[in-house]
VOGU-3710 file (C-alpha; in Angstrom, 3 decimals, decimal comma):
1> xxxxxxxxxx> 31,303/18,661/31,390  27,947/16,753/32,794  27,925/13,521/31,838  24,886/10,622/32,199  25,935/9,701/35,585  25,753/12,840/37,598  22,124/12,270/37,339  22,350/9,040/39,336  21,369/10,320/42,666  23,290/8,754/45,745
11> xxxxxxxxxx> 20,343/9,076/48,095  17,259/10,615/49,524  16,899/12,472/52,357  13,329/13,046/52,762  10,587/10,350/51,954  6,634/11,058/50,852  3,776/9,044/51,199  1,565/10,327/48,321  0,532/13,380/46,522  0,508/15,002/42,903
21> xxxxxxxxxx> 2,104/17,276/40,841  0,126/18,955/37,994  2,855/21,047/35,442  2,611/22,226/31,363  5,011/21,943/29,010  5,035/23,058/25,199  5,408/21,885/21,952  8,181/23,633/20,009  9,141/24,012/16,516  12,845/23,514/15,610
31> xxxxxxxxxx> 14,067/25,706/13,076  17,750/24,080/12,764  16,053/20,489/12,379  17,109/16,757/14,588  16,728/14,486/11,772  19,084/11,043/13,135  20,241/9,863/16,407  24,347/8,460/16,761  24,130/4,260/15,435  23,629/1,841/18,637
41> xxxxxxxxxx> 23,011/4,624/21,067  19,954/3,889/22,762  19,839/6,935/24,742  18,342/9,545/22,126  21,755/11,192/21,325  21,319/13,277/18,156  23,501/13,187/15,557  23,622/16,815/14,780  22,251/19,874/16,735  18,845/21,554/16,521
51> xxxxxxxxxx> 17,493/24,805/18,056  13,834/25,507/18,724  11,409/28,200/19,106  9,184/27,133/22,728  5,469/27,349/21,714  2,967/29,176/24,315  0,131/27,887/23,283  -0,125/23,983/21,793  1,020/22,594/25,246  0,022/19,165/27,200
61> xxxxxxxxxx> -0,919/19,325/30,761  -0,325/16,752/33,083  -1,168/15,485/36,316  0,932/12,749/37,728  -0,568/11,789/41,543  1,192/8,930/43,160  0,694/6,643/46,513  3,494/4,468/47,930  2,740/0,586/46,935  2,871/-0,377/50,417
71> xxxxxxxxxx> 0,153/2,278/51,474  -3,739/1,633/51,739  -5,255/3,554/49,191  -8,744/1,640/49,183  -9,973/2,623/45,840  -6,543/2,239/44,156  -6,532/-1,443/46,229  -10,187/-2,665/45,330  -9,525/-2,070/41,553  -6,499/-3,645/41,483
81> xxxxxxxxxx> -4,314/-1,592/40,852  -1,852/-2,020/43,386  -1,580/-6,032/42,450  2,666/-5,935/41,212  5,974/-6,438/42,923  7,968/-4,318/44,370  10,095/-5,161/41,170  7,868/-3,551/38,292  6,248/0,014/37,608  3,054/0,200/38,109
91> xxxxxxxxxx> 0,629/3,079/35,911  -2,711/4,032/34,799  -2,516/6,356/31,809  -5,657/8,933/31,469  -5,882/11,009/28,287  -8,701/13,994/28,963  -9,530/11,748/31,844  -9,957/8,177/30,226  -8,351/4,756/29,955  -5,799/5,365/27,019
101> xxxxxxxxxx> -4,212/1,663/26,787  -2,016/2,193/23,968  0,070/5,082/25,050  1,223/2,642/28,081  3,599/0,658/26,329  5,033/4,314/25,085  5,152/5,106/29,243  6,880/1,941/30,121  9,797/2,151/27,771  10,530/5,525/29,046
111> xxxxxxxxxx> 10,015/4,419/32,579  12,648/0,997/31,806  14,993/3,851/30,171  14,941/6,347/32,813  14,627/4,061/36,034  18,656/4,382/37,177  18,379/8,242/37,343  15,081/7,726/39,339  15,172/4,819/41,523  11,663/5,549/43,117
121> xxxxxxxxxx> 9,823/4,886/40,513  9,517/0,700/41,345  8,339/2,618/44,452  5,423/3,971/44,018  1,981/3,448/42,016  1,383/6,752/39,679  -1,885/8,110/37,906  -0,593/9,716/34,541  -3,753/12,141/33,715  -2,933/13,818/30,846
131> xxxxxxxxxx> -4,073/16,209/27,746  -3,574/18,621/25,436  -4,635/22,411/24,561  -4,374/21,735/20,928  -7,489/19,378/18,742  -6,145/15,656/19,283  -5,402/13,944/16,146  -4,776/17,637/14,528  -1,207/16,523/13,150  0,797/18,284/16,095
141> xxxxxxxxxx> 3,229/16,215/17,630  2,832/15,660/20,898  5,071/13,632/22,387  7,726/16,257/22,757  5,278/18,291/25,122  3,946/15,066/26,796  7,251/13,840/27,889  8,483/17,198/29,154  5,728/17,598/31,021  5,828/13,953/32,339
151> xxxxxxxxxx> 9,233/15,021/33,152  8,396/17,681/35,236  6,241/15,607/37,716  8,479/13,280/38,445  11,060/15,941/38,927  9,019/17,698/40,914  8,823/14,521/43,060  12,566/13,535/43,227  12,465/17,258/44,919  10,735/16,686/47,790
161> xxxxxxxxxx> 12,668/13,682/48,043  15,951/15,682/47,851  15,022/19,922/48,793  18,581/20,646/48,451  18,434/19,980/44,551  19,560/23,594/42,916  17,148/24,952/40,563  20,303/24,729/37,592  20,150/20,628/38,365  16,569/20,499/38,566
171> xxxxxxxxxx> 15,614/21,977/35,232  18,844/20,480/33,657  17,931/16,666/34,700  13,866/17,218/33,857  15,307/17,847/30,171  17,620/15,336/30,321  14,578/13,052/30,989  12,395/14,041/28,428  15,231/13,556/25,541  14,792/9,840/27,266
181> xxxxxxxxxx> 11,026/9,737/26,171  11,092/11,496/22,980  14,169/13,368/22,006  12,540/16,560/21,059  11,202/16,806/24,501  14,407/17,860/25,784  13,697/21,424/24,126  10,414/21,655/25,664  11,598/22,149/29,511  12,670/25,761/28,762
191> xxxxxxxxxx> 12,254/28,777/26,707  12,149/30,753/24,441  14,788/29,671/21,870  16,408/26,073/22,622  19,607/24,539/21,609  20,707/21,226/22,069  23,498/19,024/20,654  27,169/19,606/21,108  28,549/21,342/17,716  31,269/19,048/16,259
201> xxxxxxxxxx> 35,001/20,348/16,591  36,333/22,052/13,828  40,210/23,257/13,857  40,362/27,537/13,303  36,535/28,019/13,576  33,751/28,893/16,161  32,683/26,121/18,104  28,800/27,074/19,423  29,009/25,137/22,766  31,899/27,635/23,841
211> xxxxxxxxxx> 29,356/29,945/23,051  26,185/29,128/24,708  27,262/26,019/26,348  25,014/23,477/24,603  24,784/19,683/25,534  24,107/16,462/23,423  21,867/15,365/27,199  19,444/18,231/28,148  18,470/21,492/25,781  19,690/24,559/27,125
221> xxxxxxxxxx> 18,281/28,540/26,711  19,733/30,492/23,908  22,063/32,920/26,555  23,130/35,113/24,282  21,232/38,492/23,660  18,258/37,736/21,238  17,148/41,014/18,760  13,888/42,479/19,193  12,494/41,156/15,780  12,459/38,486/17,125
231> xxxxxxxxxx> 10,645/38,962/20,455  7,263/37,555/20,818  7,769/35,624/17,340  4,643/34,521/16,034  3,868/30,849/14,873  0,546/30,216/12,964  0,369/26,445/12,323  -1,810/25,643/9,007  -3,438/21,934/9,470  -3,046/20,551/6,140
241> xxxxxxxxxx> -3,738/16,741/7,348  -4,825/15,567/10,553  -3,971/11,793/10,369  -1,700/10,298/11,846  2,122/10,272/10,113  2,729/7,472/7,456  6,275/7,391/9,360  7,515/7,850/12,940  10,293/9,612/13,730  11,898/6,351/15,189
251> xxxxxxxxxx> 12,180/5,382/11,735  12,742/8,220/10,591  15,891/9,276/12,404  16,796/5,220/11,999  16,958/5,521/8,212  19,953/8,305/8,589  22,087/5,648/9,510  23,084/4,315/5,828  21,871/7,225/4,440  23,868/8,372/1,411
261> xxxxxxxxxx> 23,754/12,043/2,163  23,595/11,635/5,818  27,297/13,485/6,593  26,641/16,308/4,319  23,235/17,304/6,268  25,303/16,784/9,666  27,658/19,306/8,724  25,035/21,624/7,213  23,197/21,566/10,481  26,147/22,644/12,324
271> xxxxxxxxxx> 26,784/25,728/9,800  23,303/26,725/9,895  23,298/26,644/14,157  26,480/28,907/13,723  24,850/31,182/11,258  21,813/31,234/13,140  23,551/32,240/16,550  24,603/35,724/14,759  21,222/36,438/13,499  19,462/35,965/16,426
281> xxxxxxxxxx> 21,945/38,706/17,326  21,813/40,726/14,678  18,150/40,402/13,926  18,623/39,833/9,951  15,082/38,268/9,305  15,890/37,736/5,684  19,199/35,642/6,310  16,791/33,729/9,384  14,239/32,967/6,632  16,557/31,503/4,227
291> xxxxxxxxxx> 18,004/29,269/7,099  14,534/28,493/8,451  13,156/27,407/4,905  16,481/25,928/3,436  15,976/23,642/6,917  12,688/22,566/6,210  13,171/21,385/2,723  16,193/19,269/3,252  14,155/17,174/6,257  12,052/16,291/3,704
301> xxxxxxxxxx> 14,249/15,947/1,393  16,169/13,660/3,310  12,941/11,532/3,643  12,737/11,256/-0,081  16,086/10,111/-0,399  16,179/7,077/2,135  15,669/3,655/1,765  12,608/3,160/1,291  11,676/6,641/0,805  8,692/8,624/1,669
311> xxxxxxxxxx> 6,871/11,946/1,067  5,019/13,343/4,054  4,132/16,643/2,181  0,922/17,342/0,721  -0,429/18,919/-2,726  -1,666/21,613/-0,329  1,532/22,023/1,795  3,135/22,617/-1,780  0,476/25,164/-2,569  1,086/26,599/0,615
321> xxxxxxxxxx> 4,624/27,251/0,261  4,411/28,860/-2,964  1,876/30,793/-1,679  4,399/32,221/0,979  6,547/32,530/-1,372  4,725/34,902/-3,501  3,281/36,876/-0,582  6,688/37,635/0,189  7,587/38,684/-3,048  5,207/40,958/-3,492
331> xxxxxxxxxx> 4,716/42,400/-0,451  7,968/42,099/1,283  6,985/41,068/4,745  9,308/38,936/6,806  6,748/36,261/6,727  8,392/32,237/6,205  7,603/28,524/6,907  8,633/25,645/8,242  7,555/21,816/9,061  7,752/19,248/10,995
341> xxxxxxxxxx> 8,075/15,926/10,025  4,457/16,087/8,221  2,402/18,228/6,171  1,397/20,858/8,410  2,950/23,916/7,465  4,047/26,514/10,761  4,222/29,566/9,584  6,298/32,238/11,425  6,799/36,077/11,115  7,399/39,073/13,652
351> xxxxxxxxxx> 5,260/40,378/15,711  5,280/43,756/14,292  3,063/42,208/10,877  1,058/39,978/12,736  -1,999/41,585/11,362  -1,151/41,798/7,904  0,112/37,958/7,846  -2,748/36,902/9,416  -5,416/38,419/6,944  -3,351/36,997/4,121
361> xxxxxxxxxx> -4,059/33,694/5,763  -7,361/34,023/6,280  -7,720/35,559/2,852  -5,067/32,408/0,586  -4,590/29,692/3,118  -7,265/28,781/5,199  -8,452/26,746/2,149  -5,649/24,482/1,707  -5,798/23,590/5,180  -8,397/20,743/6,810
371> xxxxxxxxxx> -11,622/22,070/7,407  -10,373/25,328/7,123  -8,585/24,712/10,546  -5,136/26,599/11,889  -3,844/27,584/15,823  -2,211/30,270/16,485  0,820/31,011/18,571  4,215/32,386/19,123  7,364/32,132/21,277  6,523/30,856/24,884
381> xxxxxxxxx> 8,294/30,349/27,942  8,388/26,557/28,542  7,141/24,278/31,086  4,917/25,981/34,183  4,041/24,497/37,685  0,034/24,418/37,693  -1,093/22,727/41,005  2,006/21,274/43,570  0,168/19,056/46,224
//
């Protein structure tokens, strides 16, 4: 079993001067939702497992070019920029190409977490350029795609420090140090359907990591076969609200620990993984749609019932739903939501009714949501190389 310190490397065999790295990574949606992390465990372990769909399109891309602190860049040296010890990181953070001061404390956390798995980092000075396909502020998380894709660059870098990394290690590490930055990030390496979290023991009955081999440190690929409905699985994600979460997740997840009902969604999380692994299989879309839904309603749920509580949820998310619900109803398409840890509403159906689904949206929804805003997607393949310098 891989453990945290096989990703300690034991030297370098090549060294670089400077260069960059430019890689995408996506959002994702879990459908099995991470909702707590394991009490005094600073390293993002979750306290149940989660599987995602990988998005295509709502993706950040990121440029991460880097000089050596001990080499002359003049520019980088006549702003300053080069002014630190050996002994601390040194960054400039760019969002769509400007100063973006208050993501930097975010970027040195991440670099203080993840600096024994990548001791070059005191090393060198880095440019962090980054952005996003999707409207900033438009309610999408993006620190699961930003990490990931942070994660890639420097990845990318420890590999031309060390060519003989395997591709298995390389991909397996870069997730391991996105959970690091935000946990969902870890899901965002790969496609098209992620797990990650070990499944707890249980005496006479499946255990999912025999299965598919999944790991509380890095997400790993859904390995076994996948049915065609749910191939190219469409994701249309309804802006309801725009602003930024009343919550974070830190305190979010945080508020699990003394929750009263915190053991009883741990175990349901690991039921509905296990059920979900045979429909992916089986291709059931109304068992997946009872999961999927059942899901989204107990994270919020479990938000309502923590001290202090709090509803993230819309009137218009609610009108949403119900108007799902009664779509489906009457119509009987395979159409269902689910949501993040907000009130945007993502919702998902096969390929095969993507027309029909999306007229009914067009036609009921588009009026509940923020200036009558929505993005659409589907199932993607995960993080791509852009531009390797």
């Amino acid at each position: 079993m891989t453990s945290a310190n096989d990703f300690i490397p034991s030297s370098y065999s090549h060294s670089l001067e400077k260069g960059s790295f430019s890689w995408s990574a996506p959002s994702n949606i879990a459908l099995v939702k991470y909702w707590g992390k394991k009490e005094g465990d600073a390293q993002q372990i979750p306290a149940n497992p989660s599987v995602s769909f990988t998005l295509n399109h709502c993706k950040t891309i990121t440029t991460l070019s880097f000089a050596k602190k001990h080499f002359d860049t003049s520019a980088s040296l006549s702003a300053g920029k080069l002014s630190v010890t050996d002994s601390e990181f040194s960054f400039d953070l760019l969002f769509e190409g400007k100063p973006k001061e208050d993501f930097k404390p975010k970027i040195q956390k991440f670099f203080e977490r993840i600096a024994v798995y990548l001791p070059f980092l005191k090393d060198y000075h880095f440019t962090i350029d980054t952005q996003n396909t999707f409207p900033h502020s438009s309610g999408i998380a993006s620190s699961a795609s930003g990490m990931a894709a942070l994660a890639m660059n420097l990845m990318s870098l420890e590999k031309t420090l060390n060519p003989d990394m395997t591709e298995e290690y390389f991909y397996q590490k870069a997730s391991f140090l996105a959970r690091l930055g935000s946990g969902s990030a870890c899901r965002s390496v790969k496609g098209e359907v992620v797990v990650w979290g070990h499944e707890r023991e249980r005496t006479g009955e499946a255990n999912h990591t025999k299965k598919i081999g999944s790991s509380d440190l890095f997400g790993v690929e859904f390995s076994n076969t996948i049915h065609n409905n749910f191939k190219n699985f469409q994701d249309t994600i309804l802006l309801v609200d725009k602003g930024e979460k009343q919550v974070s997740s830190s305190v979010g997840h945080d508020l699990m620990h003394n929750h009263p009902f915190a053991e009883r969604r741990f175990i349901q999380a690991h039921e509905n993984l296990n059920n979900l692994i045979s429909i992916f299989e089986s291709g059931h879309l109304d068992e997946f749609i009872t999961i999927v839904e059942s899901e989204a309603l107990t994270l919020h749920s479990m938000m309502m019932t923590s001290i202090p509580y709090f509803i993230l949820m819309k009137p218009n998310t609610l009108e949403i739903i119900n108007k799902i619900w009664k779509f489906r109803n009457e119509t009987k398409i395979p159409v269902c939501f689910t949501l993040d840890a907000g009130a945007n509403v993502h919702v998902l159906y096969p390929e095969s009714v993507k027309e029909k689904v999306l007229q009914f949206i067009k036609d009921e929804l588009v009026g509940y949501c923020q200036n009558g805003q929505y993005i659409c997607d589907e199932i993607g393949n995960g993080s791509q190389l852009i531009i390797d310098n």
